[in-house]
C-alpha positions in Angstrom: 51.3 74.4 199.5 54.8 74.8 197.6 57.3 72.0 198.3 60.7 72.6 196.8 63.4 70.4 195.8 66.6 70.4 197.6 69.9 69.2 195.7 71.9 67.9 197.9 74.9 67.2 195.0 77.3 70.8 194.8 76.8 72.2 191.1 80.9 72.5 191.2 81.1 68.6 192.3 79.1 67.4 188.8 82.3 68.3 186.7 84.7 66.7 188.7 85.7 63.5 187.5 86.2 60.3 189.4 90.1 58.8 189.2 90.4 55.2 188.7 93.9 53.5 189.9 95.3 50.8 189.5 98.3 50.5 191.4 100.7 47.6 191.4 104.0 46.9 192.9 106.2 44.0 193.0 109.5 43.4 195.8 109.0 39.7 196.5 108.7 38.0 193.7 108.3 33.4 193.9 112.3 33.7 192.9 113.8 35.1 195.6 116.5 36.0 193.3 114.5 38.8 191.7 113.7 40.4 194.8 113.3 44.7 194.9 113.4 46.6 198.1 110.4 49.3 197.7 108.7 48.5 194.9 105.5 47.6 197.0 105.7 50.4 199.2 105.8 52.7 196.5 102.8 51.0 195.1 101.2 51.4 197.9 102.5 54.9 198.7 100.8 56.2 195.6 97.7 54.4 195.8 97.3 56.5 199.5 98.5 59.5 198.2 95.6 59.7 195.1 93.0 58.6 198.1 93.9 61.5 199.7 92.6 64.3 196.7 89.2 62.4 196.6 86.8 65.3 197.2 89.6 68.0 196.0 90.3 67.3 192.1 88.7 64.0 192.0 84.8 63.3 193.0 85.6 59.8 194.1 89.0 58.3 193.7 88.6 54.2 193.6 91.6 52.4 193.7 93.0 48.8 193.3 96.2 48.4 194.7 98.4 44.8 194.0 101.2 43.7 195.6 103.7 40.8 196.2 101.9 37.5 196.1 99.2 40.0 195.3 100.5 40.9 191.6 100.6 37.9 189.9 100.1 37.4 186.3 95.9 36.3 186.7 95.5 39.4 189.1 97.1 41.8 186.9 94.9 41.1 184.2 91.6 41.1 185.8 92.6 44.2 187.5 93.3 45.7 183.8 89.4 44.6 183.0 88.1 45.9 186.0 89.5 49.4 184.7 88.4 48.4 181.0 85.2 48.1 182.4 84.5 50.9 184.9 86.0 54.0 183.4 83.9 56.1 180.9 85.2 59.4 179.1 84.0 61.6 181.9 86.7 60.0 184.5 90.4 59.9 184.6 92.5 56.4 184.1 95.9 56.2 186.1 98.1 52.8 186.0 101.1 52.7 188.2 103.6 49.5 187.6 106.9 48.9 189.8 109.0 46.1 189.4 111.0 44.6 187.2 110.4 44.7 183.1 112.4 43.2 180.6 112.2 42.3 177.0 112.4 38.3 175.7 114.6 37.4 172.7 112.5 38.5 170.6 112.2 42.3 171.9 108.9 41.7 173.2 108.6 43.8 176.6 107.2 42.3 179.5 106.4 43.4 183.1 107.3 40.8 185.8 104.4 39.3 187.8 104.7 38.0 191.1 105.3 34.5 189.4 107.5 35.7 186.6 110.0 33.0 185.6 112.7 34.2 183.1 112.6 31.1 181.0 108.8 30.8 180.1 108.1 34.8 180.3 104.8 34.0 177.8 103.2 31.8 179.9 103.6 33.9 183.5 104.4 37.3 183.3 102.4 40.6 181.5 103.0 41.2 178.2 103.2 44.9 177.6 100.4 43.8 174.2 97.9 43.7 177.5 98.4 47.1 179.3 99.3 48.8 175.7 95.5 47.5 174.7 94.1 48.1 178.0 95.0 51.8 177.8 94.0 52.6 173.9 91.0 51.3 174.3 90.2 53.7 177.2 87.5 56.4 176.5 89.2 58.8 179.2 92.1 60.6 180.1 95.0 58.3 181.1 98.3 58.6 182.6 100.8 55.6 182.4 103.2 56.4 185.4 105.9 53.1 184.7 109.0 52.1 186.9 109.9 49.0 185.6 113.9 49.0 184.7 115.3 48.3 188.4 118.9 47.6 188.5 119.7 44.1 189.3 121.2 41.2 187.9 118.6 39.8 186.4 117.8 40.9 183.6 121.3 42.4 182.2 121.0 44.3 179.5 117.5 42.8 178.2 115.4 46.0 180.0 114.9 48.5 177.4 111.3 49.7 177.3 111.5 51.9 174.5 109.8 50.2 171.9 106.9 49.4 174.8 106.7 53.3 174.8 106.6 53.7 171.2 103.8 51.3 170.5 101.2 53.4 172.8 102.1 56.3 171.2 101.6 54.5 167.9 98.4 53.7 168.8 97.0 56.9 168.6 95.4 56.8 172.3 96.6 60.3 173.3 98.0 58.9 176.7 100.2 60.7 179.2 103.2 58.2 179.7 105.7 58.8 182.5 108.5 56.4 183.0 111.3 56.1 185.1 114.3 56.0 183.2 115.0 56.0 179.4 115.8 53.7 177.0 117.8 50.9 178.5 119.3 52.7 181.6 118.4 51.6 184.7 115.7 52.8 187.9 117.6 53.1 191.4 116.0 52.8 195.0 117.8 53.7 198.3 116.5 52.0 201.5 117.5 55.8 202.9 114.7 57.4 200.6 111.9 54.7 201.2 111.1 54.6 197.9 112.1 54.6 194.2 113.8 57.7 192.7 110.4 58.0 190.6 108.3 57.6 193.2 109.7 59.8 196.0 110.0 61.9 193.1 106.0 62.0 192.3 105.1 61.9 196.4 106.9 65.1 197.2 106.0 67.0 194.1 102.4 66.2 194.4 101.9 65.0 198.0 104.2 67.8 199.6 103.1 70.5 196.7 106.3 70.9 195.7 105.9 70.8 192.3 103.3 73.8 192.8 106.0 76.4 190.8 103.4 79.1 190.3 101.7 78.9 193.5 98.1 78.6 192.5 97.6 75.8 195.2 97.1 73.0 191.6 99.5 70.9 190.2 99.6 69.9 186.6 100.8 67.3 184.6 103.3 69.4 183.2 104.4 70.7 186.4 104.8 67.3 187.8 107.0 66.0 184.9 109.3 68.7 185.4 109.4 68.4 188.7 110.0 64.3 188.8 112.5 65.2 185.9 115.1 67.6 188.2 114.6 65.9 191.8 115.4 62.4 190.3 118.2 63.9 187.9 119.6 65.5 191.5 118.9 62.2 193.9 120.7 60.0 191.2 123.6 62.1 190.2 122.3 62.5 187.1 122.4 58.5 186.6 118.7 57.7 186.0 116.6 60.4 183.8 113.2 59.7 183.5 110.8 60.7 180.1 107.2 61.7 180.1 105.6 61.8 176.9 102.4 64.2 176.6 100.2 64.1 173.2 99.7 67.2 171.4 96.0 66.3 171.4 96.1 66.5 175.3 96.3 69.9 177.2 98.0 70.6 180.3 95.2 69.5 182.9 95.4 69.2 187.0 96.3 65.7 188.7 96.4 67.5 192.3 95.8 70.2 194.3 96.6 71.3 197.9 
């Protein structure tokens, strides 16, 4: 009698890789004063829209989204070790950060935690030292998608996130970096577009395809940069202009596809 085997797994599924996000988002902050209007839903939005290609570019797509009360300081950082932890060079590694960011008086860059209090940053917001580490200690691809110099008040001219960028790059990780806006200038959200600039930016390029500019139904890295790159440029008035940064050492490689 002959028994045979039946795999059950599709020989195409083995090479795709499984995304882990990490998706965080703060509006309401314990200082009221600090408040955003859609930096949670935009959180949110992108967590659902990466959910969505599981099974299409992605085998599994397992996500950890954090917002409000949600995102503070203790949370943040356990969610950075739970990604430390699970991904392996096979998968992809995506962290997505809205808020607010701002550097202390010593330069130092930090992202603002539900509990962030401006005068004792150290002791209750993020230090950029713990994502920066998180992602060059990564085995994997990783894409840094950051949105973290709202306009407000608060922080006045204190907000530049350039040096933040610099010192991944530095490290030699070979990470895909996307941020918002450049340098000091600042990242705008309308109540009209229900989202950042950035964000709405990134859902319609990927989530509506329209970042698809050769039509082969997959959209790139590349593709996505330059589409975030015109539609914020043309929803801003040119005010806001965001910068990806893509390694050398890293080829163009799909995030999406219809």
């Amino acid at each position: 009698v002959l028994v045979y085997a039946t795999r059950k797994t599709k020989t195409k599924d083995i090479y795709k890789p499984t995304l882990y996000l990490l998706s965080v988002g703060v509006s309401k902050y314990e200082n009221p004063e600090y408040n955003l209007g859609v930096a949670d839903k935009d959180a949110i939005a992108m967590a659902k829209m990466f959910k969505a290609q599981e099974g299409k570019v992605y085998k599994k797509v397992i996500t950890r989204t954090l917002t409000n009360k949600d995102a503070h300081s203790d949370n943040i950082l356990d969610a950075l070790d739970w990604i430390d932890k699970e991904v392996t060079s096979k998968d992809v590694a995506m962290i997505f950060i809205a808020g607010h960011g701002m550097n202390d008086d010593k330069g130092v860059y930090y992202f603002l935690s539900h509990d962030a209090n401006l005068d004792r940053l150290r002791r209750s917001a993020v230090k950029w030292t713990e994502i920066k580490e998180t992602i060059s200690n990564l085995p994997s691809k990783v894409i840094l998608l950051a949105d973290t110099c709202h306009s407000g008040n608060i922080t006045g001219e204190r907000r530049d996130i350039t040096s933040a960028v610099k010192s991944i790059i530095n490290s030699g990780s070979g990470s895909v970096i996307m941020t918002a806006t450049t340098g000091s200038g600042y990242s705008y959200e309308k109540a009209e577009w229900g989202h950042g600039a950035f964000t709405k930016s990134f859902l319609d390029g990927l989530g509506r395809m329209r970042a698809d500019y050769d039509s082969d139904g997959t959209i790139t890295v590349k593709e996505i940069d330059l589409y975030v790159t015109n539609n914020v440029k043309k929803l801003t008035k040119g005010k806001q202009k965001p910068t990806t940064i893509i390694p050398n050492s890293v080829p163009d490689f799909a995030i999406g596809v219809r």
